[in-house]
Biotite code that builds the C-alpha atoms (Angstrom):
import biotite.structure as struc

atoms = struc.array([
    struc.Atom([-19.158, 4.970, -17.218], chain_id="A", res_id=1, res_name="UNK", atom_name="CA", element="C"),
    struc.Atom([-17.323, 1.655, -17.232], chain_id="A", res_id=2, res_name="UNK", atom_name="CA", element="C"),
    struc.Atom([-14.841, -0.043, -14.947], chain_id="A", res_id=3, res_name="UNK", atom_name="CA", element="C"),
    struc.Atom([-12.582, 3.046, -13.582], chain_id="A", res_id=4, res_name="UNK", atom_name="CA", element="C"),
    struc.Atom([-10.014, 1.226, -11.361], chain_id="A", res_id=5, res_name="UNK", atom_name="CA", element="C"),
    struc.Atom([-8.652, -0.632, -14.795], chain_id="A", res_id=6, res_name="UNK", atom_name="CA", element="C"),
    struc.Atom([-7.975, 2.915, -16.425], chain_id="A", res_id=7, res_name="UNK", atom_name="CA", element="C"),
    struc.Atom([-6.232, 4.746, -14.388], chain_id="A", res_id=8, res_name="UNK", atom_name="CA", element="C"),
    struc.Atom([-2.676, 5.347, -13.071], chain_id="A", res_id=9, res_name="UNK", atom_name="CA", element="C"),
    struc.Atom([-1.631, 4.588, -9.639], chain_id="A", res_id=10, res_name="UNK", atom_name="CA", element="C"),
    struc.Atom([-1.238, 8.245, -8.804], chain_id="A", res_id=11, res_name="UNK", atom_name="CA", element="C"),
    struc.Atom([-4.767, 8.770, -10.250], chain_id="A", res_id=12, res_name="UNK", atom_name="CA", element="C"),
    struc.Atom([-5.854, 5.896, -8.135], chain_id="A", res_id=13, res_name="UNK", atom_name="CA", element="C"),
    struc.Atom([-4.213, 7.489, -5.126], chain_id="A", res_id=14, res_name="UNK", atom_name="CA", element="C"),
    struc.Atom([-6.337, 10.311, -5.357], chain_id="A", res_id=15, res_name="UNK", atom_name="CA", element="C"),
    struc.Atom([-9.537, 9.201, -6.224], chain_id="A", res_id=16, res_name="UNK", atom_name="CA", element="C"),
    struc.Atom([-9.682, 7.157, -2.961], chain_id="A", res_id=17, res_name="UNK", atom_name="CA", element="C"),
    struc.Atom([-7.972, 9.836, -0.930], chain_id="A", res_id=18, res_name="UNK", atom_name="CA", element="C"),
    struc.Atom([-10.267, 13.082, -1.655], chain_id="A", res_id=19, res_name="UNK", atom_name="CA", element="C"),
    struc.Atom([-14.002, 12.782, -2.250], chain_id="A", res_id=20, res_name="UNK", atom_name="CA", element="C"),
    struc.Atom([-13.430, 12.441, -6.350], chain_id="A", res_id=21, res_name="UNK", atom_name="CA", element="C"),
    struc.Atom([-15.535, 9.121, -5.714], chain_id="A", res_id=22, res_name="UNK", atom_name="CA", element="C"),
    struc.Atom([-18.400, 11.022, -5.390], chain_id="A", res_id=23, res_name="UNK", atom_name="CA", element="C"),
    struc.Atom([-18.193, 13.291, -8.164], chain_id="A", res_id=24, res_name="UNK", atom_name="CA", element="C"),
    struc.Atom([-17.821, 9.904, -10.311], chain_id="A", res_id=25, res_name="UNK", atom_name="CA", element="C"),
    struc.Atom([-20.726, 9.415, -9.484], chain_id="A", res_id=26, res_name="UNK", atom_name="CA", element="C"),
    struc.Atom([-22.471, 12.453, -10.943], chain_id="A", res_id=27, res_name="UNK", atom_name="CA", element="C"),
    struc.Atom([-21.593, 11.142, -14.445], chain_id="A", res_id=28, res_name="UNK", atom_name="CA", element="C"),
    struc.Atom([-24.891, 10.912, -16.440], chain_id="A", res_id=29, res_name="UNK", atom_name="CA", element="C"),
    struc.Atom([-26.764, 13.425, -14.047], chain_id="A", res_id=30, res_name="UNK", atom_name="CA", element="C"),
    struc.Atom([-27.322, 17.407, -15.049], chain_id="A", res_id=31, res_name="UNK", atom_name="CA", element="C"),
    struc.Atom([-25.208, 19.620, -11.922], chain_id="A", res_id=32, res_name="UNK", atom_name="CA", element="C"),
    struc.Atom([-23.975, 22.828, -11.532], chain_id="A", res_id=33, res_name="UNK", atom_name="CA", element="C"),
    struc.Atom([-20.498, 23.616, -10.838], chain_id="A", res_id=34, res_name="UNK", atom_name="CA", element="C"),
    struc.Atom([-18.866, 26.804, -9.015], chain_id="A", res_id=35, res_name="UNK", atom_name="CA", element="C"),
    struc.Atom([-16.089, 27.998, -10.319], chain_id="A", res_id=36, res_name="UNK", atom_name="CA", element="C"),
    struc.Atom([-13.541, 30.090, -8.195], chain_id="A", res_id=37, res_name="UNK", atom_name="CA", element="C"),
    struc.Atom([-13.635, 32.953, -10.197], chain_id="A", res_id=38, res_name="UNK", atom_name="CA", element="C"),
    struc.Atom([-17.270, 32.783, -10.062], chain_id="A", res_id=39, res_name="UNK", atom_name="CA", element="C"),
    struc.Atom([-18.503, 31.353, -12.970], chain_id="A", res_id=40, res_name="UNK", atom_name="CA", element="C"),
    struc.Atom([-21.354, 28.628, -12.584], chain_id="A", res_id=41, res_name="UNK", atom_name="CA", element="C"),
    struc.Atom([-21.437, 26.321, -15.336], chain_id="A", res_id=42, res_name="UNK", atom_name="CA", element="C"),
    struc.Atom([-24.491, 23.710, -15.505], chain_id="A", res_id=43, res_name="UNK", atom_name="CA", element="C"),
    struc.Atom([-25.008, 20.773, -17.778], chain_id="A", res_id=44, res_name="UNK", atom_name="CA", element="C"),
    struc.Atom([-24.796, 16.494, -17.966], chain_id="A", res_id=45, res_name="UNK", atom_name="CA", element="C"),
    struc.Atom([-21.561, 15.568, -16.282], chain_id="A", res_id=46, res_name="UNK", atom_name="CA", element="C"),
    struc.Atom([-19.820, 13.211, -19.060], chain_id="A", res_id=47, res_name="UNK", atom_name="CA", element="C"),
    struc.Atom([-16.805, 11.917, -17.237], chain_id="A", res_id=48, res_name="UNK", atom_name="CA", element="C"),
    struc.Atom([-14.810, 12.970, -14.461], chain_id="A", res_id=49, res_name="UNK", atom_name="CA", element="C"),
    struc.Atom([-11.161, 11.390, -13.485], chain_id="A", res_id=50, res_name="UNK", atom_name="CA", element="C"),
    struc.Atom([-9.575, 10.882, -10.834], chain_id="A", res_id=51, res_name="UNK", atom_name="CA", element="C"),
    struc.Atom([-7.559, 14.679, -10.236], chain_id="A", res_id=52, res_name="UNK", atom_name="CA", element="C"),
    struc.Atom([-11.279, 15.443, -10.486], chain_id="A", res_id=53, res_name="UNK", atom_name="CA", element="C"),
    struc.Atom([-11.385, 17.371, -13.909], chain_id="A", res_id=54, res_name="UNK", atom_name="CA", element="C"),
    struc.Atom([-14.573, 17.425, -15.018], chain_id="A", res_id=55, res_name="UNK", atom_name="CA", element="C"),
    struc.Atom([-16.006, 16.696, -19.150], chain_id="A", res_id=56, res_name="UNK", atom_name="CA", element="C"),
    struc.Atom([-19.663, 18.251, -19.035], chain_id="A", res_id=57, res_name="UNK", atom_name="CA", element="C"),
    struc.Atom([-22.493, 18.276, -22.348], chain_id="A", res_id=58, res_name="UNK", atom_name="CA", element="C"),
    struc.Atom([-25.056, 20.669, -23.405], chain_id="A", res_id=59, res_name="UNK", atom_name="CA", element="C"),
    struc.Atom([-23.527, 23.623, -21.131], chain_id="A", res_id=60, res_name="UNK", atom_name="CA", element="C"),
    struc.Atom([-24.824, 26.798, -19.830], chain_id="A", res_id=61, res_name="UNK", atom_name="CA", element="C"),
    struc.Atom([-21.720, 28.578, -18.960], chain_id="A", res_id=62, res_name="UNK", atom_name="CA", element="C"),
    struc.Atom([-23.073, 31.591, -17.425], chain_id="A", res_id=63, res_name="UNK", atom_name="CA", element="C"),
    struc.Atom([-20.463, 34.285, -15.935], chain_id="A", res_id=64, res_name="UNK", atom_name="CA", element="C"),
    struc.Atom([-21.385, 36.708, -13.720], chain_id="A", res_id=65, res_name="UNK", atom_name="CA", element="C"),
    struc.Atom([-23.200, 39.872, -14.398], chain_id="A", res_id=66, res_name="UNK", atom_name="CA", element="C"),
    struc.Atom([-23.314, 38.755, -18.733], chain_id="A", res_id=67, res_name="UNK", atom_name="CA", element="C"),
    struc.Atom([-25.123, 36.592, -20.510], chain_id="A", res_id=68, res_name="UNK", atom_name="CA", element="C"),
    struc.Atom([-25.469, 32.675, -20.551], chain_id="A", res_id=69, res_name="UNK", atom_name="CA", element="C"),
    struc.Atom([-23.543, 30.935, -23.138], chain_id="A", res_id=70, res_name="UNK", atom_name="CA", element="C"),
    struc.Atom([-24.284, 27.282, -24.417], chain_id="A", res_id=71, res_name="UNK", atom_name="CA", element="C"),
    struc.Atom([-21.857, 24.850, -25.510], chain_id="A", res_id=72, res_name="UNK", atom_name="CA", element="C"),
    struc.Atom([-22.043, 21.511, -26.797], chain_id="A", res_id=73, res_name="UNK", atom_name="CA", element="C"),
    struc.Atom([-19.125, 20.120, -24.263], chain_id="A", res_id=74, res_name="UNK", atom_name="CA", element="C"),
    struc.Atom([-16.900, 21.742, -21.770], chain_id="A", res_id=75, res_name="UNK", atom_name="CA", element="C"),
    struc.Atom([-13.652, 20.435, -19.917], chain_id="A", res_id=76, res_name="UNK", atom_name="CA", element="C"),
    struc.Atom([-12.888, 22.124, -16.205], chain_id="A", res_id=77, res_name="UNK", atom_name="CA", element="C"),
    struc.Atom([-9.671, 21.830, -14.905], chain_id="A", res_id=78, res_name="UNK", atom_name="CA", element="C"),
    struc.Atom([-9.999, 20.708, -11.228], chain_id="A", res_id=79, res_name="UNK", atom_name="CA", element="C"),
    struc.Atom([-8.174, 23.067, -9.629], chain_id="A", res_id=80, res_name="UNK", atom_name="CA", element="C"),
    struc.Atom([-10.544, 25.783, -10.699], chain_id="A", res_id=81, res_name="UNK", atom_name="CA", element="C"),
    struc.Atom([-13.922, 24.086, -8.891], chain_id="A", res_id=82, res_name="UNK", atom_name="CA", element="C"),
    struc.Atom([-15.281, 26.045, -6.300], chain_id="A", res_id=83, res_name="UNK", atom_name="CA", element="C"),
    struc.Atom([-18.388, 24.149, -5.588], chain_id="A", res_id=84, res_name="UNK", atom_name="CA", element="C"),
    struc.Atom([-20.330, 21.211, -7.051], chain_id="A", res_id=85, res_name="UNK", atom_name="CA", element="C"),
    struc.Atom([-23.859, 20.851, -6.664], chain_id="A", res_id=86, res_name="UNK", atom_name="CA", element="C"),
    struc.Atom([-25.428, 17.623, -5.688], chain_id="A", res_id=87, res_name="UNK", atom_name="CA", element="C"),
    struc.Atom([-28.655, 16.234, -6.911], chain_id="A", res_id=88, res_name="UNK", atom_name="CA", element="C"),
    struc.Atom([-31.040, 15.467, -4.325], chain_id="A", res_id=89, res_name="UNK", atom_name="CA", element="C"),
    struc.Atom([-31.844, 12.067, -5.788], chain_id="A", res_id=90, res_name="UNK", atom_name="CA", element="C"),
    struc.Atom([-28.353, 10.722, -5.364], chain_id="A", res_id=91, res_name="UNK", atom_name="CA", element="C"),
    struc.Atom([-27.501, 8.861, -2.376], chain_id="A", res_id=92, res_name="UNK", atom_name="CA", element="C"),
    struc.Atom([-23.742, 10.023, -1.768], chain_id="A", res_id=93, res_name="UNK", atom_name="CA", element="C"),
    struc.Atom([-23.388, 7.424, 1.301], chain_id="A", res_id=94, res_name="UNK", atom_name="CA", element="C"),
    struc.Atom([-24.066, 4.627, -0.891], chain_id="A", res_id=95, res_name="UNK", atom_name="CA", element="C"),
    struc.Atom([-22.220, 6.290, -3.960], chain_id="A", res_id=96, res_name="UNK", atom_name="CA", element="C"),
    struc.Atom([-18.750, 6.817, -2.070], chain_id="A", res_id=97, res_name="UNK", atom_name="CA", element="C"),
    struc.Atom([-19.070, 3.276, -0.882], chain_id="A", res_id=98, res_name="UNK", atom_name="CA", element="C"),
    struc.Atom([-19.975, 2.153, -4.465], chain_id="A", res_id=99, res_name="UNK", atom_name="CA", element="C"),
    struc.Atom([-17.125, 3.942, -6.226], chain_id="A", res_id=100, res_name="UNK", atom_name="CA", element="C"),
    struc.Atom([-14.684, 2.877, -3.052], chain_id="A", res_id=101, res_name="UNK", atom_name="CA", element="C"),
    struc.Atom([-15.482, -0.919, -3.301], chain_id="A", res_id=102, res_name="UNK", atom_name="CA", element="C"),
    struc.Atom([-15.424, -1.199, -7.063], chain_id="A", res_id=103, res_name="UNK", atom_name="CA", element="C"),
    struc.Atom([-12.099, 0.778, -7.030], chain_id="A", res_id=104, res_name="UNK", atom_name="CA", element="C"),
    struc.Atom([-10.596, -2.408, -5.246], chain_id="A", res_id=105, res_name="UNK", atom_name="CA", element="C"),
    struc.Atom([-12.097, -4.603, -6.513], chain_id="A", res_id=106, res_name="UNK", atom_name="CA", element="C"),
    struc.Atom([-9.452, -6.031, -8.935], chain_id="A", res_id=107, res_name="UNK", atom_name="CA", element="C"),
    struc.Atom([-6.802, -5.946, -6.196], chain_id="A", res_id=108, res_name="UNK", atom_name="CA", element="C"),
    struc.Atom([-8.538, -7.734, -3.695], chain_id="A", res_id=109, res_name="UNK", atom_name="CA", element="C"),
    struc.Atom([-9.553, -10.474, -6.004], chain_id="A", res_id=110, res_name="UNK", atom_name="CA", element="C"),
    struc.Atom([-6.926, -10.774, -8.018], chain_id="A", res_id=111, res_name="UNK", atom_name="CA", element="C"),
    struc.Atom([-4.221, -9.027, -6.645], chain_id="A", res_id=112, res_name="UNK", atom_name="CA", element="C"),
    struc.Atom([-3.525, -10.814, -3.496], chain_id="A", res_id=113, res_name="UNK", atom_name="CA", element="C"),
    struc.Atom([-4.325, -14.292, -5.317], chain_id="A", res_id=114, res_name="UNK", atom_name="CA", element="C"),
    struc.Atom([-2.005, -13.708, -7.833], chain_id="A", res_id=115, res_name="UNK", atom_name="CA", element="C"),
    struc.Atom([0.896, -12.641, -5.047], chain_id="A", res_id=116, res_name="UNK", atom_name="CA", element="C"),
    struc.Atom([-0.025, -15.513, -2.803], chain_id="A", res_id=117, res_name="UNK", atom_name="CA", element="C"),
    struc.Atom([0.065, -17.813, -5.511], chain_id="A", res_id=118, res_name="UNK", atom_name="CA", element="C"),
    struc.Atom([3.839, -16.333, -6.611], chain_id="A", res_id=119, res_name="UNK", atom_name="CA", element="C"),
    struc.Atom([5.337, -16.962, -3.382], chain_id="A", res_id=120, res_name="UNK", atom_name="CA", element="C"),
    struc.Atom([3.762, -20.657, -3.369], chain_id="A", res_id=121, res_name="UNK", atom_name="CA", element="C"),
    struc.Atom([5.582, -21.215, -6.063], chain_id="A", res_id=122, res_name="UNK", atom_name="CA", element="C"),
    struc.Atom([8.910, -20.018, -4.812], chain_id="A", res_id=123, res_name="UNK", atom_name="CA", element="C"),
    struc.Atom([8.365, -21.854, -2.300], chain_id="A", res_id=124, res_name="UNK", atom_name="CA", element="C"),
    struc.Atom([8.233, -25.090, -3.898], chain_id="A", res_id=125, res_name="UNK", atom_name="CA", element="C"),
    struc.Atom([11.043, -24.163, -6.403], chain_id="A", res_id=126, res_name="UNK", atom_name="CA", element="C"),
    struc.Atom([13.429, -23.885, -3.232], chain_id="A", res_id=127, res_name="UNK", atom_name="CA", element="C"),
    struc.Atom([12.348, -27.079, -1.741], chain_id="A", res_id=128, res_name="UNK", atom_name="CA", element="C"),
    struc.Atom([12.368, -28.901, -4.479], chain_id="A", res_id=129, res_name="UNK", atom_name="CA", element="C"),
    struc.Atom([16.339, -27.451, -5.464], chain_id="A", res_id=130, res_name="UNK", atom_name="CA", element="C"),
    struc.Atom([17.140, -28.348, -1.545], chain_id="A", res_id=131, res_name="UNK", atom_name="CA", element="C"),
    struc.Atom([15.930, -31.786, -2.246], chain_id="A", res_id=132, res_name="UNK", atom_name="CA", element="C"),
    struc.Atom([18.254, -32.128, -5.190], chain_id="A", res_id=133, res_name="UNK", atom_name="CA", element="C"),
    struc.Atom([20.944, -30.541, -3.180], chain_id="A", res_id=134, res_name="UNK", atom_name="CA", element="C"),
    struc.Atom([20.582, -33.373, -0.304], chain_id="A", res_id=135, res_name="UNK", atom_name="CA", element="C"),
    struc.Atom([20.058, -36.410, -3.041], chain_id="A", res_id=136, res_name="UNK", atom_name="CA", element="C"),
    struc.Atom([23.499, -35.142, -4.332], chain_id="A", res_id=137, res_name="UNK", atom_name="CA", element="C"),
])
């Protein structure tokens, strides 16, 4: 799964925290089944989703309506084409936005603001310091 807010883009980032993506991320490793809007359910292991929430799934039955089931080893969906995902009743989603939300900014709060804090400290300093010269002269 690994650290997602260090791998993405600023627009991705945008729109993770903006639309309920965050809780899809947190479906990775679980088995779901996903609604197409054309119909077509597909179920499997979610493997990775990102943050325009297109979906990587394993060991898929890709069943369309009215045929027979098909299985694939792995699958990519498009986001734009999800109907419906469904949620597994042993995942908290409460705790799971909040999760994905804090970890998401984490590096800016920490760093971030430290680092930008620090910068203008610095500045700062340099002008005092070339004022000082100015009055010594």
């Amino acid at each position: 799964m690994g650290d997602f807010s260090k791998t993405i883009s600023g627009w991705e980032r945008a729109s993770f925290e903006k639309t309920l993506c965050c809780m899809l991320k947190e479906l990775e490793g679980h088995d779901t089944t996903v609604e197409l809007r054309n119909e077509i359910q597909i179920t499997g292991t979610v493997a990775h989703v990102d943050g325009f929430m297109n979906i990587s799934m394993s060991n898929v039955i890709y069943q369309i309506p009215y045929r027979e089931a098909s299985k694939f080893a792995k699958i990519q969906i498009h986001g734009r084409q999800i109907r419906y995902v469904h949620i597994p009743d042993q995942i908290n989603m409460q705790k799971a936005i909040t999760k994905q939300l804090d970890g998401n900014r984490h590096d800016t709060l920490k760093y971030g603001t430290k680092k930008r804090e620090a910068y203008v400290e610095r500045k700062r300093k340099e002008r005092q310091a070339a004022l000082e010269k100015l009055k010594k002269e």
